[in-house]
Residue, then its C-alpha position, 0 to 999 in steps of 0.5 A: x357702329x361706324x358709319x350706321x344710319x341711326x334714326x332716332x324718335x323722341x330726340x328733343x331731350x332725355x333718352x331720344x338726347x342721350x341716344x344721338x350723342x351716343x352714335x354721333x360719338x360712335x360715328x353713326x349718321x344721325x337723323x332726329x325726327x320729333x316735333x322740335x330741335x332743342x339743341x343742336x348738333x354741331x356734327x356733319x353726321x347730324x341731321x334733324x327733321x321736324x316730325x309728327x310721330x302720331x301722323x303715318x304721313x309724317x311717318x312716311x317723309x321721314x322714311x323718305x328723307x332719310x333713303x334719298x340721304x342714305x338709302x338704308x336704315x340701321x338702326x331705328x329708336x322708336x322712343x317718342x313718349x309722354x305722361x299724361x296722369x289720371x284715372x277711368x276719368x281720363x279724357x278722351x283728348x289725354x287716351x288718343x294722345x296716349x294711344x297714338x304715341x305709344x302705340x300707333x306710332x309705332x304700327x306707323x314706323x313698322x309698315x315703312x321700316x320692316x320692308x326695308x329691314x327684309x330687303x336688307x337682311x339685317x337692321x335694329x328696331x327698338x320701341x321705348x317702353x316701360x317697366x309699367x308695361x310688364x306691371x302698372x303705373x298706379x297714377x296714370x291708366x291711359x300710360x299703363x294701358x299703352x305701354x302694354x300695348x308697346x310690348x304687345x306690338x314688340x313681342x308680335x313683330x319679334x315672333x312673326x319676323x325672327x328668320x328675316x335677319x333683323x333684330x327687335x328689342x323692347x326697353x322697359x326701365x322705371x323712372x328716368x330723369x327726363x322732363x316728363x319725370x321732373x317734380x316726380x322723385x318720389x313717385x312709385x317708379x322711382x322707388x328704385x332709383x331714377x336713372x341717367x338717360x347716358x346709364x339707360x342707353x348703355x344698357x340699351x347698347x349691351x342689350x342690342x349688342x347680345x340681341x336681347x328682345x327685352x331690355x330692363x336698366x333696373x334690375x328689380x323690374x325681373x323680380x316684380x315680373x316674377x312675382x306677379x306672374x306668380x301669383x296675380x292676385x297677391x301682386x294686385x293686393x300688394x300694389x293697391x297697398x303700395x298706392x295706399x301708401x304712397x298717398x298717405x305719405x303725400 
């Protein structure tokens, strides 16, 4: 990893955080790109760009911030998120915020960064999704719906781009102690156990380091998957039982 370009989205704290101590350890060139800068790196190797992951033009200074610094991309975290709760009633406000981070970004990233991954014959993008992607978040339908979508535009980007030389993986962990995650312990997706971000991005680590497309820090989210593809209909009934559960212990 030393001396690899790595841009991360997202980097204000939790994931985006862990992952640019991470390669500043590593002796990557770091660049974090995300609306603040809540802490500040004392390293050489750090650079911060404010930017707007849900505007493409944002999207396009950043790529061309970082090709006058150092004229290639390694590797590209694409990993700026929020969680906004609620159900059919959701705002329209709450549904394109939702769809712009969690989706349009990025299609915004992709037409910037694939060109520049074929030129190169090799390159990393991963997209921060979640395991609510592959099953549910039964507290918020505008962050369910999108996460899908995230895995969706991952798994469509993989098929159609597998003999350029670059690689493309998905993360889908449950719960992550993070800001977005704070006062939500007993929330179904922590049922599992919540993660520390620096444990998440080991995981991310090995799953790059064997070139995994789907990457799950828990392991129990294989399982869920199983069972539902299994029977839809029977995981449909159990979650809404889950729900129900839940609500009554509140």
């Amino acid at each position: 990893m030393r001396n690899s370009v790595v841009v991360i989205t997202g980097g204000s704290g939790g994931i985006g955080q862990a992952l640019i101590k991470k390669y500043l350890q590593e002796r990557c060139f770091v660049i974090s790109a995300d609306l603040e800068k809540t802490i500040d790196f004392d390293d050489k190797n750090f650079s911060f760009l404010k930017c707007n992951v849900e505007c493409e033009n944002s999207i396009n200074n950043l790529f061309e911030f970082v090709l006058k610094k150092y004229s290639r991309i390694d590797y590209f975290f694409s990993n700026a998120g929020i969680l906004s709760l609620g159900d059919e009633h959701s705002s329209n406000f709450d549904w394109e915020k939702n769809w712009k981070l969690h989706l349009m970004s990025h299609v915004f990233v992709s037409r910037k960064l694939l060109p520049i991954f074929k030129k190169q014959k090799f390159g990393y993008f991963l997209i921060t999704a979640s395991a609510a992607g592959l099953l549910t978040h039964i507290d918020s339908i505008t962050y369910s719906v999108t996460k899908h979508s995230a895995i969706a535009f991952a798994e469509w980007i993989a098929i159609n781009n597998i003999d350029y030389g670059f690689n493309v993986s998905v993360i889908c962990p449950q719960a992550v102690k993070t800001n977005m995650t704070k006062g939500r312990e007993k929330d179904v997706a922590a049922l599992d156990g919540m993660l520390e971000p620096d444990f998440l991005v080991e995981k991310i680590q090995e799953g790059i380091d064997e070139k995994q497309f789907l990457i799950l820090p828990h392991s129990e989210v294989q399982n869920y998957i199983q069972k539902k593809s299994s029977n839809y209909d029977r995981w449909i009934s159990g979650m809404a039982r889950l729900k129900q559960k839940i609500e009554n212990n509140k």
